[in-house]
C-alpha positions in Angstrom: 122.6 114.4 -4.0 119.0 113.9 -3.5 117.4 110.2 -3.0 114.5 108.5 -3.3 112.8 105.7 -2.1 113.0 102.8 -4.4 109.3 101.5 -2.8 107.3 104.9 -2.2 109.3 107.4 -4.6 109.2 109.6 -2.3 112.2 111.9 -1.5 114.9 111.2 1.0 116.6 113.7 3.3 120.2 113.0 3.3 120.9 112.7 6.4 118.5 109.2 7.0 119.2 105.9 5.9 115.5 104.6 5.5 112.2 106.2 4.3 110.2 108.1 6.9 107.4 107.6 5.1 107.2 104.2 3.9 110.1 103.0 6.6 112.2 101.6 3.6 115.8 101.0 5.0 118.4 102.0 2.8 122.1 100.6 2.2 124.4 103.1 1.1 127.0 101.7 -0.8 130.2 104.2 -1.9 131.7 102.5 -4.9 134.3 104.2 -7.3 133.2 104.9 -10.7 135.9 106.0 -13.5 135.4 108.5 -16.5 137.5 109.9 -18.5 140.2 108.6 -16.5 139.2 110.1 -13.6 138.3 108.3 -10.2 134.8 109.4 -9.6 132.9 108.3 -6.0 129.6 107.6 -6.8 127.0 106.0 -4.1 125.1 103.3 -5.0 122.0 102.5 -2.8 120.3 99.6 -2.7 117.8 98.8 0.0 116.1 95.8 1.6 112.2 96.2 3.1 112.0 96.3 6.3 108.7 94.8 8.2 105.3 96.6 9.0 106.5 96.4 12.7 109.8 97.8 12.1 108.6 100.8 10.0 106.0 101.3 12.5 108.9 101.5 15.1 110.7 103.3 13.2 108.1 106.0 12.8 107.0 106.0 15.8 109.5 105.3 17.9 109.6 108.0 20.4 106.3 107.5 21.2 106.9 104.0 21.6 109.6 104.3 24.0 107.7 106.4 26.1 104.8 103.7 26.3 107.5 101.5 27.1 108.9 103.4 29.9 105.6 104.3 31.4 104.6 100.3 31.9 108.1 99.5 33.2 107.6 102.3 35.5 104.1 101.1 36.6 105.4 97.3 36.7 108.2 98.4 39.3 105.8 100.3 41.3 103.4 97.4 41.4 106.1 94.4 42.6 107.4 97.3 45.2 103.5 97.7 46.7 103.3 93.1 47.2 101.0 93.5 44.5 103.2 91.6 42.0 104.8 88.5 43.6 108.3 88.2 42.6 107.7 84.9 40.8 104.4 86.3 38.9 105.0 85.1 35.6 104.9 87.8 32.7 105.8 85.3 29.5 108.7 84.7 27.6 107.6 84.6 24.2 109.7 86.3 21.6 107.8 88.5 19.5 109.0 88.2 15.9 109.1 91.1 13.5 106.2 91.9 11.8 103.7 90.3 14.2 101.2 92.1 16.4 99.8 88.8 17.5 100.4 87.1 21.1 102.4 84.2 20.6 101.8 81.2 21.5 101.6 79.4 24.5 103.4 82.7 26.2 101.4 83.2 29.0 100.5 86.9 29.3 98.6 86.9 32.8 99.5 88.7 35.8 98.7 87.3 38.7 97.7 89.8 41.6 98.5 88.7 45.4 96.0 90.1 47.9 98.1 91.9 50.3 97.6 90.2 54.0 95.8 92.3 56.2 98.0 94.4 58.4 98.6 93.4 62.0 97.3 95.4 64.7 99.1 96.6 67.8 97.7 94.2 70.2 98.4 91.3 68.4 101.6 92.2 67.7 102.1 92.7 71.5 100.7 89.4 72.4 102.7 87.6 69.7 105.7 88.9 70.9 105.2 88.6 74.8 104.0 84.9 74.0 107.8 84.0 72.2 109.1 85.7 75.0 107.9 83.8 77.9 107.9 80.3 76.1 112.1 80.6 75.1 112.7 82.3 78.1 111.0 79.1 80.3 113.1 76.7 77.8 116.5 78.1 78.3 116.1 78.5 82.1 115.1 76.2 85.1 112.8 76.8 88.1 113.9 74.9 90.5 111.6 75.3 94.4 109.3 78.0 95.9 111.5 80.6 96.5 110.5 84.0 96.1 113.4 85.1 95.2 114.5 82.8 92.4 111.3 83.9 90.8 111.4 87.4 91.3 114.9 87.4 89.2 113.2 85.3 86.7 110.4 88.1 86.2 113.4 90.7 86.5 114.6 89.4 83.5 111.3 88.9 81.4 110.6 92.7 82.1 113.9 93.4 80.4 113.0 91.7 77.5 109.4 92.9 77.0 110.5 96.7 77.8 112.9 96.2 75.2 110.4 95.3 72.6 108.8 98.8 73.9 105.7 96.8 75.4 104.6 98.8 78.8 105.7 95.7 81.8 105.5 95.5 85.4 106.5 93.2 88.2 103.8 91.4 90.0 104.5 90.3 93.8 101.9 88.1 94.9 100.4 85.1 95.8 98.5 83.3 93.2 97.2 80.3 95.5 95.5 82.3 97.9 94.6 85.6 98.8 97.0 87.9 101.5 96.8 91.0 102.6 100.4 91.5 103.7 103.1 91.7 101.9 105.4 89.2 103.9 103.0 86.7 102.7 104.0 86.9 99.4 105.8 83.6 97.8 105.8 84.6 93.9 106.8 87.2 91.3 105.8 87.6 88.0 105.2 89.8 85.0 102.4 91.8 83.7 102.3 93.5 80.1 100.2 95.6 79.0 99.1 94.7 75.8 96.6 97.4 74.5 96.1 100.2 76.4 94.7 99.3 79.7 94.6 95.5 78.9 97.0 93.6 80.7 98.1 89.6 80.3 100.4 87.7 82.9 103.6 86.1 82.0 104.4 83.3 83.9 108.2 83.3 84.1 108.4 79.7 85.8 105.9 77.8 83.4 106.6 79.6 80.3 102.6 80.5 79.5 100.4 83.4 79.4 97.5 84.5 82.0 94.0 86.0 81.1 90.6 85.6 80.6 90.9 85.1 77.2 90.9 81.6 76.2 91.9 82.2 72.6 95.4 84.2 73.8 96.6 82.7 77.4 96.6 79.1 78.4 95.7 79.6 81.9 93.0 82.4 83.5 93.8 83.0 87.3 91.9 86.4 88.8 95.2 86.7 91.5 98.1 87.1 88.9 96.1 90.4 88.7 96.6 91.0 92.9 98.9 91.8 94.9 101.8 94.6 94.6 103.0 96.2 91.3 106.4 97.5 90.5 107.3 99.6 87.3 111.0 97.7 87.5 113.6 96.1 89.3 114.7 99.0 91.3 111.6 99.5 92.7 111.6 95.9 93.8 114.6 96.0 94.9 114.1 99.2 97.0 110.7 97.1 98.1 112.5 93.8 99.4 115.5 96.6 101.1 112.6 98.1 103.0 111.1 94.8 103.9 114.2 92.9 105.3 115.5 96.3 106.7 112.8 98.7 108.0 114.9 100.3 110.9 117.1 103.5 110.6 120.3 103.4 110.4 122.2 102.1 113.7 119.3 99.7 114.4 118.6 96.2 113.9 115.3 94.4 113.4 115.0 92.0 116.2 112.9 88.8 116.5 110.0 90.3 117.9 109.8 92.7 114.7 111.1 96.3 116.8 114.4 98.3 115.9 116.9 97.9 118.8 120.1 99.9 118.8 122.7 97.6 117.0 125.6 96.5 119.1 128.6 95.3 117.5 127.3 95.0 113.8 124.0 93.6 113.1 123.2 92.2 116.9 121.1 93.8 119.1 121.0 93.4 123.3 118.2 91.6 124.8 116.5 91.9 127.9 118.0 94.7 130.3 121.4 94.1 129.0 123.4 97.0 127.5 125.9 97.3 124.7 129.6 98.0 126.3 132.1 98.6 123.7 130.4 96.6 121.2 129.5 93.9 123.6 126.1 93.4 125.4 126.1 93.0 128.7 123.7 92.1 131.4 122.8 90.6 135.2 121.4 87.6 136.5 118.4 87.6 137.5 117.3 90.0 141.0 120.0 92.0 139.5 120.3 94.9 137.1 123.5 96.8 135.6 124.4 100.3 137.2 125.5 103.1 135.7 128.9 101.7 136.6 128.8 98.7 134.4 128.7 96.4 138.0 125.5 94.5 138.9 123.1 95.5 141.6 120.6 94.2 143.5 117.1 95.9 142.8 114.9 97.6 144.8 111.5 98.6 144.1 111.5 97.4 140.7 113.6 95.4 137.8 115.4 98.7 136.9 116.0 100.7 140.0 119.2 99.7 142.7 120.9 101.4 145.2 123.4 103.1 145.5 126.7 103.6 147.3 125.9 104.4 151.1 122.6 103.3 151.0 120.3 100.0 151.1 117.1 99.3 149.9 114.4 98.9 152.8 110.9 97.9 152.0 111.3 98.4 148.6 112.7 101.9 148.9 116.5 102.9 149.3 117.2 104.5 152.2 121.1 107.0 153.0 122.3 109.2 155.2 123.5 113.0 155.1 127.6 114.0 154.4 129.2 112.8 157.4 127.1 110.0 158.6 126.8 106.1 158.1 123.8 104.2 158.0 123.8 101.6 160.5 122.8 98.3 160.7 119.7 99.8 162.6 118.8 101.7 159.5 119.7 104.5 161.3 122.0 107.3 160.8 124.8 107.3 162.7 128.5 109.3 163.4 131.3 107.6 161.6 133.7 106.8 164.2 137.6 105.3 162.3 136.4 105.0 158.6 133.6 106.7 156.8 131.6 103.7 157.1 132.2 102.5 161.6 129.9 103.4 163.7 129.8 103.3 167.7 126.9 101.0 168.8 124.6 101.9 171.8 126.6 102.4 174.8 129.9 103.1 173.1 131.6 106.6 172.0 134.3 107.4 169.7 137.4 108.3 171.4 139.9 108.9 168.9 138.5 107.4 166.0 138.0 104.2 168.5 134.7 103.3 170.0 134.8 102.7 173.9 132.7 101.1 176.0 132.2 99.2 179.7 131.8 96.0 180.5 127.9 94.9 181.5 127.2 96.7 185.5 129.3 99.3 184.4 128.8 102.8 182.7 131.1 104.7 180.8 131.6 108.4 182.6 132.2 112.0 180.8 135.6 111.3 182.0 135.7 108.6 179.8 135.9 106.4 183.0 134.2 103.1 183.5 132.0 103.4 186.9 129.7 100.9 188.6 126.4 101.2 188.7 
């Protein structure tokens, strides 16, 4: 059945409960109604107004929803961005029906943050490197000079500033003077690289940065920026190897900084002694070791000696063909008995014997002693 609106007149679809025109809201109330003894279902309606607002709502209400939607999105996308602080204040007044008005004392401003202004790279760098090397000096204790106390201290600085992906080397120096040699070293440290090309030192034993900048380090010394560089620990490590062990392998470094064949491990003979079976061995003095591991007396020089069957005269060593002895003479003579007997002046050998005659006498081809 058709209805109207009881404010407007105007007609009513069936199928709504208030008046799109007017935004009348209508209660529908199914009552039964007898005639003629027949139970007859009539509706009833009755209606109550509803306010500007809600008709207006009610009219419009897609399109308010979409407002709706569009601010919450924009709200959202504004606390996202910093804009918006999370505790920014957007009132909590309740709006009642059929008021357009602000209430009161809701407060209806937003208040906009300025975003901070980004950090750049090199700050970033220098903040981090900075909390680095202060913990890292808290939690650990340098105690004496030694070089290698703080080159494991640097070692593991540069771990922790690679690690951050800041660019680091270690710095092998001497920051109280200058050197030109590496052996004079007596300190390690770090360097990192804080903008391209821009370096700051880390001083791993004080817990404080080096560079000219006042403003960033605590301390400006030219020489933490001398001395040898090292990408990382290997190539230290490889570095101190070389130094404390520049000879090949089966040499030693001596005292007197030259490789000498090792004997017996990490030893080396001195002097003109020789290594025999692991052992060095040598001669007193006037003396020098043969090629038969016995000592001889030298002749000419420290290193030269004489061999069997000959002796050293005037500096020279002086022998005999096959089948002769030197004699006492220094002369060559026919062994007479032994390889090394001789028959003296006046004498022959007879039968491996050596005969003679007695002063006045002379011995004969007959082997005969005559009279002169």
């Amino acid at each position: 059945m058709a209805k109207y609106c009881p404010e407007c007149k105007k007609m009513i679809p069936d199928s709504l409960s208030y008046c799109p025109d007017c935004g009348t809201h209508l209660d529908v109330v199914i009552k039964p109604k007898i005639e003629d003894d027949n139970v007859i279902l009539a509706a009833e309606f009755s209606y109550r107004r509803d306010s500007p607002v809600t008709s207006l709502l009610k009219k419009y209400g897609l399109i308010v929803a979409g407002v709706v939607i569009i601010c919450a999105v924009v709200m959202i996308s504004l606390f996202l961005s910093g804009i918006i602080s999370p505790g920014t204040s957007l009132g909590t007044g309740v709006q009642e029906p059929g008021s357009l008005e602000t209430p009161q004392g809701v407060n209806t401003t937003v208040t906009l943050i300025p975003a901070a202004p980004a950090e750049s790279a090199k700050d970033r760098n220098i903040r981090v490197i900075k909390g680095i090397v202060e913990q890292y000096h808290k939690d650990h204790t340098y105690i004496g000079n030694d070089i290698f106390d703080c080159e494991k201290m640097a070692m593991d600085v540069w771990d922790m500033v690679e690690t951050q992906g800041i660019t680091a080397r270690i710095q092998v120096g001497n920051v109280e003077k200058n050197v030109s040699k590496i052996e004079d070293a007596n300190h390690a440290w770090v360097l990192a690289e804080v903008a391209p090309g821009q370096w700051v030192g880390m001083e791993t034993t004080g817990g404080y940065l080096v560079c000219p900048v006042n403003a960033v380090c605590s301390v400006n010394n030219p020489r933490y920026f001398t001395g040898w560089s090292f990408s990382n620990p290997k190539e230290l490590n490889a570095a101190y190897e070389q130094l404390n062990h520049p000879c090949q392998s089966g040499y030693v470094l001596g005292s007197d900084k030259v490789c000498h064949v090792a004997c017996g491990g990490s030893t080396y003979c001195l002097g003109d002694s020789v290594c025999v079976n692991g052992e060095c061995r040598g001669c007193l003095s006037g003396y020098v070791l043969g090629d038969d591991l016995k000592c001889h007396a030298t002749c000419g020089n420290t290193k030269s000696y004489c061999k069997a069957g000959t002796v050293c005269v005037n500096g020279e060593c002086r022998g005999c063909d096959p089948g002769y002895v030197l004699g006492m003479d220094y002369e060559c003579h026919q062994p007479c008995g032994t390889t090394t007997s001789y028959c003296t002046d006046g004498t022959v050998c007879v039968n491996g014997q050596c005969r003679g005659c007695d002063d006045g006498w002379y011995l004969g081809n007959d082997l005969k002693c005559y009279k002169y």
